[in-house]
C-alpha positions, -999 to +999 in steps of 0.1 A: +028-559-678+041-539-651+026-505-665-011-518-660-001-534-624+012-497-614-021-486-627-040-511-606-021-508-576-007-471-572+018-465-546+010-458-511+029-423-508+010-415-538-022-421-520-010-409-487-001-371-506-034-371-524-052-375-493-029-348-472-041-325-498-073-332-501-075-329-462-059-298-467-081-278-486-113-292-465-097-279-435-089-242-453-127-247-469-143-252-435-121-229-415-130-202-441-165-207-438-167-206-400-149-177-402-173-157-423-203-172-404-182-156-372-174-123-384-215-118-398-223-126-358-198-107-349-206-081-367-246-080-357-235-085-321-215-051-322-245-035-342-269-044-314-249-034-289-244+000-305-281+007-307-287-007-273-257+021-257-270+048-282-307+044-265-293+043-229-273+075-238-301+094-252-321+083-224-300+092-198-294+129-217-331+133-223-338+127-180-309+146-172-326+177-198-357+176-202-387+177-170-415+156-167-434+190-175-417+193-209-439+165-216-469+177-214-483+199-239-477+207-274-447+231-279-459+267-299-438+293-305-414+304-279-413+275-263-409+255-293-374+274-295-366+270-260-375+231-262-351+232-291-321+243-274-330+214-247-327+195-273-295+205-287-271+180-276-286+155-293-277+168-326-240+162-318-246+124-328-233+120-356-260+092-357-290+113-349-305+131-381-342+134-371-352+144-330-392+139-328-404+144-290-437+123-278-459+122-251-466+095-233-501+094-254-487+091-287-491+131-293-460+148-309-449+170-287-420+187-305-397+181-340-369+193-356-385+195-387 
């Protein structure tokens, strides 16, 4: 008779350690989660404050390059190889594969290509 009254009535450490773990493993569940959901904002965070820096930069190297008058007309011949060497430091990004060059009306001006 005392086997099926342990069964009914199980002791209270028993509980006590089943609950601990059980706590436990929530808390390393949930702390695992927020911590993934962290490092993917994290992550976009740095991203778009990598593009953002990368713009200013080649902003700020295309002003400090390039005149107003550069932006005028379509580039033929030799100035389409002097405009190139303008544009030569911006080929030492490593991020920069492509360098198109646009008026202010949408007309290419000049391209790498």
């Amino acid at each position: 008779m005392e086997e099926s009254e342990a069964k009914r009535n199980p002791h209270p450490l028993r509980l006590f350690f089943r609950f601990a773990v059980l706590g436990v493993i929530c808390f390393l569940l949930l702390a695992f989660i927020l911590f993934q959901v962290w490092a993917r904002m994290f992550e976009r965070y740095i991203l778009s404050e990598a593009k953002e820096t990368r713009a200013k930069y080649i902003s700020a190297l295309v002003i400090h390059t390039a005149s107003p008058e550069d932006f005028r007309a379509v580039k033929k011949g030799a100035d389409w190889k002097a405009f190139g060497k303008k544009m030569a430091p911006l080929f030492s990004l490593a991020e920069v594969v492509r360098v198109k060059v646009y008026s202010s009306g949408g007309d290419l001006i000049w391209s790498d290509a």
